[in-house]
mmCIF file as Biopython writes it, N, C-alpha, C and O atoms, coordinates in Angstrom:
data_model
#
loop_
_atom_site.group_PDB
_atom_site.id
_atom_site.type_symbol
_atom_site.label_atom_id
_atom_site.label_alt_id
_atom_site.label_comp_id
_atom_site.label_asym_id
_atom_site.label_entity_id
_atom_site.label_seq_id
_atom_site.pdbx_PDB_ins_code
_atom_site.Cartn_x
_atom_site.Cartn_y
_atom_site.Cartn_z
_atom_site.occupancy
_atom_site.B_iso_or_equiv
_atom_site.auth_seq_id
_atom_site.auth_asym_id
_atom_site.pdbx_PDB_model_num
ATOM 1   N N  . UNK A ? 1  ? -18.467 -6.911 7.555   1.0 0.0 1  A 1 
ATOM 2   C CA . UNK A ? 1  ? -18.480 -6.863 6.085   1.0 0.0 1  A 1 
ATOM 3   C C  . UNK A ? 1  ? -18.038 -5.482 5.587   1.0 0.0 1  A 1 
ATOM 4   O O  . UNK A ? 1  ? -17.078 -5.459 4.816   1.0 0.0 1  A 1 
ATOM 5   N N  . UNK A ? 2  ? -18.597 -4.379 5.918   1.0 0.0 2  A 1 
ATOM 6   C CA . UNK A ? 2  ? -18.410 -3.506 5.475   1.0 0.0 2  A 1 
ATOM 7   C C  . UNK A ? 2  ? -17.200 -2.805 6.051   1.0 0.0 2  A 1 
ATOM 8   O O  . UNK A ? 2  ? -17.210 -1.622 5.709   1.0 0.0 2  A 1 
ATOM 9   N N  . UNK A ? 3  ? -16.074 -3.145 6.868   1.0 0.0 3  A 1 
ATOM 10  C CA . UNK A ? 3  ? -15.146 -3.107 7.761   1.0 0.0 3  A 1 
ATOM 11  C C  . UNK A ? 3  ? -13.892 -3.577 6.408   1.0 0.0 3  A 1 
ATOM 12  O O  . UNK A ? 3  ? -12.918 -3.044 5.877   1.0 0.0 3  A 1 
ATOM 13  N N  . UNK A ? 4  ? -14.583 -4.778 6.309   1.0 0.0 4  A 1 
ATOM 14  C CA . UNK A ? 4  ? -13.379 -5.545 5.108   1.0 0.0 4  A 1 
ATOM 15  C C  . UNK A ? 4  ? -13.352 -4.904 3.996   1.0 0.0 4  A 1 
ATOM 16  O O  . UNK A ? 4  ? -12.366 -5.070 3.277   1.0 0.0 4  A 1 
ATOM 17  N N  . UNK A ? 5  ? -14.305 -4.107 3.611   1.0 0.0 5  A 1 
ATOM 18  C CA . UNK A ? 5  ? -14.861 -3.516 2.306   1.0 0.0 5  A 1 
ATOM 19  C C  . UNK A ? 5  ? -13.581 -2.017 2.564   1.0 0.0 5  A 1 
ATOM 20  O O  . UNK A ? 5  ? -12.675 -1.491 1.917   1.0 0.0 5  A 1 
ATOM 21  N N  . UNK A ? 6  ? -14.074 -1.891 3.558   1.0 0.0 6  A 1 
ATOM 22  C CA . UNK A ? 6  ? -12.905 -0.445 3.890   1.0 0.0 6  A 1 
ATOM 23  C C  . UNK A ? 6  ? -11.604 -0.643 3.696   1.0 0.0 6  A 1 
ATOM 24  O O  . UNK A ? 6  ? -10.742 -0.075 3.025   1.0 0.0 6  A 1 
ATOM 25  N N  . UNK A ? 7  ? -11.631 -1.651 4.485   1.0 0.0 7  A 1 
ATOM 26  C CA . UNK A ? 7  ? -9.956  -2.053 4.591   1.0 0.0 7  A 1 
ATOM 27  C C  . UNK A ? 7  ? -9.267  -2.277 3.139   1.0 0.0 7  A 1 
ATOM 28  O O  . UNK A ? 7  ? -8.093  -1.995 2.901   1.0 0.0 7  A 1 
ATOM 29  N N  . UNK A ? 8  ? -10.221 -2.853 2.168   1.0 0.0 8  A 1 
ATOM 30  C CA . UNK A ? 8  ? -9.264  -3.273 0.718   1.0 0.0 8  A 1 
ATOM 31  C C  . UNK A ? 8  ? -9.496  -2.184 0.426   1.0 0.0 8  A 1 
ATOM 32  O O  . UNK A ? 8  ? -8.533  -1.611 -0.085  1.0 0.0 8  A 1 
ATOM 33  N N  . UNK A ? 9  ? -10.820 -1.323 0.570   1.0 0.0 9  A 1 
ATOM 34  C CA . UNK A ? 9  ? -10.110 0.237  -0.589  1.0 0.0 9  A 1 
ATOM 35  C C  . UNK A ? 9  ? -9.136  0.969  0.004   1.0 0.0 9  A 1 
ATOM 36  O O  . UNK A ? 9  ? -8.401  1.670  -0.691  1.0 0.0 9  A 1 
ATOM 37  N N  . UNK A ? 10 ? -8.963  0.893  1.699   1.0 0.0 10 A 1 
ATOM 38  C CA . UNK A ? 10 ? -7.991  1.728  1.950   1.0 0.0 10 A 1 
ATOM 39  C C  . UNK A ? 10 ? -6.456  1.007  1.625   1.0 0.0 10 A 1 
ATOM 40  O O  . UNK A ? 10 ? -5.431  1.686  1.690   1.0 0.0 10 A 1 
ATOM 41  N N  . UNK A ? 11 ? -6.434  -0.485 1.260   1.0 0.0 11 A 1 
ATOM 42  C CA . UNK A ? 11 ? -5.195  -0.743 0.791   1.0 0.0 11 A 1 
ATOM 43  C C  . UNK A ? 11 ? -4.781  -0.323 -0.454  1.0 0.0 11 A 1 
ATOM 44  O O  . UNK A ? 11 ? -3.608  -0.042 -0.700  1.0 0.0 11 A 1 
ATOM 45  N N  . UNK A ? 12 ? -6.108  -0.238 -1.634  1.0 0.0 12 A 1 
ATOM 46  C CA . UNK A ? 12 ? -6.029  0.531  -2.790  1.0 0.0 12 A 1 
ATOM 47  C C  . UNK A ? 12 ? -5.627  1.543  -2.529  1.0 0.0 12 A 1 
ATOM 48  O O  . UNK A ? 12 ? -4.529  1.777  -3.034  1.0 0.0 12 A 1 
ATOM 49  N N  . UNK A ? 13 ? -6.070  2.357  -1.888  1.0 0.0 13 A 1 
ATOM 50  C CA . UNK A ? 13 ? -5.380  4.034  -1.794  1.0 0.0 13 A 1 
ATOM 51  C C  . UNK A ? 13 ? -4.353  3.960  -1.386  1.0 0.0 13 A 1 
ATOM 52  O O  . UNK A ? 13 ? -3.883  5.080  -1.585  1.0 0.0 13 A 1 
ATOM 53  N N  . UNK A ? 14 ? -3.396  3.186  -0.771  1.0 0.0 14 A 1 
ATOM 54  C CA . UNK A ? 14 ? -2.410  3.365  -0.022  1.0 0.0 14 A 1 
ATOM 55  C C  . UNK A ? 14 ? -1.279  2.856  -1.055  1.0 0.0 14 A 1 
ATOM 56  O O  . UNK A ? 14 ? -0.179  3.408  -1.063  1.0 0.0 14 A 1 
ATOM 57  N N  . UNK A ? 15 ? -1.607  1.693  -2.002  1.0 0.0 15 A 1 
ATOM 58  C CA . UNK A ? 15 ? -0.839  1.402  -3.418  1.0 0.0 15 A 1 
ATOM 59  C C  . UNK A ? 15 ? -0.700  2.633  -4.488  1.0 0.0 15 A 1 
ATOM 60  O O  . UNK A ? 15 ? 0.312   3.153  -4.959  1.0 0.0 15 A 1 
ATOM 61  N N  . UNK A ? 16 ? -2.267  2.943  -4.724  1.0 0.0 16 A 1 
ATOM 62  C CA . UNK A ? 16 ? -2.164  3.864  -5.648  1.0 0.0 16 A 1 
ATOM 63  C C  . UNK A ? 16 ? -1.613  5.085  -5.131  1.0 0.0 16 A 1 
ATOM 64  O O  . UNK A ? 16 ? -1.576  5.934  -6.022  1.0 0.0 16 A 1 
ATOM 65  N N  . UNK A ? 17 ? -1.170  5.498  -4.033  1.0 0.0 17 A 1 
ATOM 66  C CA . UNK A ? 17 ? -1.196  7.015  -3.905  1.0 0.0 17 A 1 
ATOM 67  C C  . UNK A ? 17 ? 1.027   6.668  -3.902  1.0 0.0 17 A 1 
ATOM 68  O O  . UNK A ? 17 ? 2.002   7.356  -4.205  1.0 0.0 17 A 1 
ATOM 69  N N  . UNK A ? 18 ? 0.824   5.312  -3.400  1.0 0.0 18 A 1 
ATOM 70  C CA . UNK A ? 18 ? 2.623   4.726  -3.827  1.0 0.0 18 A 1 
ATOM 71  C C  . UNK A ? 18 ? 3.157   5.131  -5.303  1.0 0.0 18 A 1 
ATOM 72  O O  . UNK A ? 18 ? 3.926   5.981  -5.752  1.0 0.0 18 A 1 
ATOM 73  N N  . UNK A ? 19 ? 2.543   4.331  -5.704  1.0 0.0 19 A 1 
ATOM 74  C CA . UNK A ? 19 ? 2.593   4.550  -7.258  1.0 0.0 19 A 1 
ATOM 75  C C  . UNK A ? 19 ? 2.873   5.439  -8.161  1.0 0.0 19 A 1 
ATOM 76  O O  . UNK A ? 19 ? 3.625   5.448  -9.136  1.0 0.0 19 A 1 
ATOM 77  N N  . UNK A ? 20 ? 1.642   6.729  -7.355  1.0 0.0 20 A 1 
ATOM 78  C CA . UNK A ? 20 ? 1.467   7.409  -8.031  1.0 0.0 20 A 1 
ATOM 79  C C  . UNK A ? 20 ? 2.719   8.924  -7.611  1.0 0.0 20 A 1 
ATOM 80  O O  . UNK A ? 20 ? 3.053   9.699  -8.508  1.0 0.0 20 A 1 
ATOM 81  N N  . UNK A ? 21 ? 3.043   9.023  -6.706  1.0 0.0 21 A 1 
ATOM 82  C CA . UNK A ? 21 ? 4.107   9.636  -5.894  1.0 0.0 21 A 1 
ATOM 83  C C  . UNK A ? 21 ? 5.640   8.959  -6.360  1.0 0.0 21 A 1 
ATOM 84  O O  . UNK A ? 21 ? 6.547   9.781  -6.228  1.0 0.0 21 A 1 
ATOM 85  N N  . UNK A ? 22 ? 6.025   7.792  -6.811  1.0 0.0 22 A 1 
ATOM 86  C CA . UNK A ? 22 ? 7.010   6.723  -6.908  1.0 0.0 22 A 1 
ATOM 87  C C  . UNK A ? 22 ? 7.873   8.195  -8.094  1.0 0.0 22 A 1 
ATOM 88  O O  . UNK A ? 22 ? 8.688   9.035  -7.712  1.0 0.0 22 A 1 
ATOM 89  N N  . UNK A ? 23 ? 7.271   8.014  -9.583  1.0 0.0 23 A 1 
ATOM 90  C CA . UNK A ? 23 ? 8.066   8.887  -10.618 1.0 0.0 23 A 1 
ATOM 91  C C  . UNK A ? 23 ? 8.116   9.833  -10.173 1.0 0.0 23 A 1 
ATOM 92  O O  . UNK A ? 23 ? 9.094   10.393 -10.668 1.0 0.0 23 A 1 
ATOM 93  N N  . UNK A ? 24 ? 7.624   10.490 -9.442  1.0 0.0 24 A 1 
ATOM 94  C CA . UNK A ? 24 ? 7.794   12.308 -8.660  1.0 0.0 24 A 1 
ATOM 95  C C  . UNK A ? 24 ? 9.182   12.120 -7.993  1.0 0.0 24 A 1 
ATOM 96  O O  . UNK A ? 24 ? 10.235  12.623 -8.385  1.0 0.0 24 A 1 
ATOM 97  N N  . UNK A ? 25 ? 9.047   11.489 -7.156  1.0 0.0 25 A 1 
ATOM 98  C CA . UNK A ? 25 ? 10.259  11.026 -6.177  1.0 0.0 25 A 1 
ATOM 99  C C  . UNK A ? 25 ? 11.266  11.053 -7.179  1.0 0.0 25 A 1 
ATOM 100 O O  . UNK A ? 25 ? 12.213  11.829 -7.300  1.0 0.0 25 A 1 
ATOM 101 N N  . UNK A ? 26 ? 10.957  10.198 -7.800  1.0 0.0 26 A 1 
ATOM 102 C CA . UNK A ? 26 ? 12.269  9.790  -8.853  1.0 0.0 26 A 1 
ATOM 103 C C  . UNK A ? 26 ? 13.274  11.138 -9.411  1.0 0.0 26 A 1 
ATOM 104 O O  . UNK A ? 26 ? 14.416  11.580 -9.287  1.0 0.0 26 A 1 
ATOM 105 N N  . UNK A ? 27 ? 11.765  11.473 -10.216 1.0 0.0 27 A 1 
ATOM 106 C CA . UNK A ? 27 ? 12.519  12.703 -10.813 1.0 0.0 27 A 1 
ATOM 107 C C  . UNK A ? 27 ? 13.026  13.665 -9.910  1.0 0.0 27 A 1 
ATOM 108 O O  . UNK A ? 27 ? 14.065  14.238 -10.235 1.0 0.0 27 A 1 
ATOM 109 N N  . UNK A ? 28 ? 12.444  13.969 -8.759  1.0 0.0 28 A 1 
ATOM 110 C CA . UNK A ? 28 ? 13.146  15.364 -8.258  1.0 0.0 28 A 1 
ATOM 111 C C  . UNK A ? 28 ? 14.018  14.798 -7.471  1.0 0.0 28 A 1 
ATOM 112 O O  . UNK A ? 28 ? 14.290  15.572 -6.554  1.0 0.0 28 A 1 
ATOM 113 N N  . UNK A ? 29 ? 14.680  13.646 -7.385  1.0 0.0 29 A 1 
ATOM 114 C CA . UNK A ? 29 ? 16.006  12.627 -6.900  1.0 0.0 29 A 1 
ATOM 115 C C  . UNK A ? 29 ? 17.184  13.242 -8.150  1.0 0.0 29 A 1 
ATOM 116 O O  . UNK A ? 29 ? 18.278  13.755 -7.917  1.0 0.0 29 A 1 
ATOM 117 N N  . UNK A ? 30 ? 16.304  12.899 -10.013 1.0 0.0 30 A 1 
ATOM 118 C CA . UNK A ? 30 ? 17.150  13.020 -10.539 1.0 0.0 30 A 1 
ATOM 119 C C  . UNK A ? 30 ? 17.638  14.891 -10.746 1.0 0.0 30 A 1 
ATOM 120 O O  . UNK A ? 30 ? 18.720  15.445 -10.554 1.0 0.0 30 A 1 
ATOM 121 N N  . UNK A ? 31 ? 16.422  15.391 -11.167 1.0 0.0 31 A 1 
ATOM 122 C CA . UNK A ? 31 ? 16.722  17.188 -10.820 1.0 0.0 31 A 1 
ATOM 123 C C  . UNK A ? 31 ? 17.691  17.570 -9.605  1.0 0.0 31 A 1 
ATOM 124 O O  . UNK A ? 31 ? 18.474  18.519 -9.635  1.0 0.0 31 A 1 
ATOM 125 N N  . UNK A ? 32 ? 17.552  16.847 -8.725  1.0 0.0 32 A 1 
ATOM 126 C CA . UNK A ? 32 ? 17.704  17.383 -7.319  1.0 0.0 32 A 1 
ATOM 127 C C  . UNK A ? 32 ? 19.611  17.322 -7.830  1.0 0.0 32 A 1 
ATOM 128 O O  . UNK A ? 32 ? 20.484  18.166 -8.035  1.0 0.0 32 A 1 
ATOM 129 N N  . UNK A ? 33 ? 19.509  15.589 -7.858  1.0 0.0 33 A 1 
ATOM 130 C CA . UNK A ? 33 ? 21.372  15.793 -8.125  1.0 0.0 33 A 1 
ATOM 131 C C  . UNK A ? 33 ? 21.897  16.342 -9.652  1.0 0.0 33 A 1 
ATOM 132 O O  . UNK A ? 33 ? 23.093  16.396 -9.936  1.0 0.0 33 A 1 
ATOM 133 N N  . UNK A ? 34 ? 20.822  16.734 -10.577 1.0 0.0 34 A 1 
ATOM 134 C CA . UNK A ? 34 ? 21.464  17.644 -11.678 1.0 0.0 34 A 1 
ATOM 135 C C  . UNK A ? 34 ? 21.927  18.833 -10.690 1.0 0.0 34 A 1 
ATOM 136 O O  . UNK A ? 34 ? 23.066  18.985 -10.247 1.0 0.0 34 A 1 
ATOM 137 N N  . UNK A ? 35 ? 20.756  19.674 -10.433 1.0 0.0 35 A 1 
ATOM 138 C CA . UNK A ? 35 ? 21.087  20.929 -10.013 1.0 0.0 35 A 1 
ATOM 139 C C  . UNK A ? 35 ? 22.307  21.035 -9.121  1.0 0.0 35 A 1 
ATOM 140 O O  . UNK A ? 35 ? 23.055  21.966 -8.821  1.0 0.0 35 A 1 
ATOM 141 N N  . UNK A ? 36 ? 22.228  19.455 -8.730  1.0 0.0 36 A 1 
ATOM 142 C CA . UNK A ? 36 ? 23.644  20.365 -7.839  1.0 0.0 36 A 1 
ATOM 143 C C  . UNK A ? 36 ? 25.201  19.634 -8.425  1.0 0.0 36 A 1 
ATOM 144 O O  . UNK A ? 36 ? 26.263  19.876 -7.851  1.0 0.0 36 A 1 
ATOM 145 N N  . UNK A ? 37 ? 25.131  18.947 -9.347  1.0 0.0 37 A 1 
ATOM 146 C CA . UNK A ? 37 ? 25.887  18.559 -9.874  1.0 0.0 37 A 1 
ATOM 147 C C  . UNK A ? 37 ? 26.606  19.628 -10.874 1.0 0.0 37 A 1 
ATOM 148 O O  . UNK A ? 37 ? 27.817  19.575 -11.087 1.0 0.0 37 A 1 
ATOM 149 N N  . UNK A ? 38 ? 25.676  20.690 -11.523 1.0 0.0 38 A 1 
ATOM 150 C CA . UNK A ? 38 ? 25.706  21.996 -12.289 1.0 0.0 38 A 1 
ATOM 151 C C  . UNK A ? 38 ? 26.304  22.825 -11.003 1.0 0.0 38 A 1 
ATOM 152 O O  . UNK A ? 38 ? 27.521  22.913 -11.160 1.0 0.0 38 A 1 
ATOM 153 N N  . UNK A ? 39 ? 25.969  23.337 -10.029 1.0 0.0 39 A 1 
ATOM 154 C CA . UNK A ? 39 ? 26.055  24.317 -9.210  1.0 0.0 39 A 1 
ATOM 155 C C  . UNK A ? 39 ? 27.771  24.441 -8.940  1.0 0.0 39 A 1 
ATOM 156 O O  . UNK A ? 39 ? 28.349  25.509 -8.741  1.0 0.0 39 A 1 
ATOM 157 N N  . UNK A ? 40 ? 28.563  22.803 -8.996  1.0 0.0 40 A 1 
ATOM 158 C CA . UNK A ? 40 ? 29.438  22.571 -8.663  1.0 0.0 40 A 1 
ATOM 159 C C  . UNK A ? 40 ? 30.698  23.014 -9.565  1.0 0.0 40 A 1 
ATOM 160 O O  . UNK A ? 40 ? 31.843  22.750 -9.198  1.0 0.0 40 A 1 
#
């Protein structure tokens, strides 16, 4: 029981920490190719 209990919060953490990392990614994808799109 308390095995299964782990397992769904650790699938929660493993969504939310997706999620929450997803727009970071994004943006320093989009910064990343400004800056070097400027540099050029």
């Amino acid at each position: 029981m308390l095995s299964a209990i782990a397992d769904v919060l650790r699938a929660i953490g493993s969504t939310l920490a997706a999620v929450v990392t997803l727009p970071f990614r994004a943006l320093a994808r989009l910064f990343g190719g400004a800056s070097r799109g400027a540099h050029r």
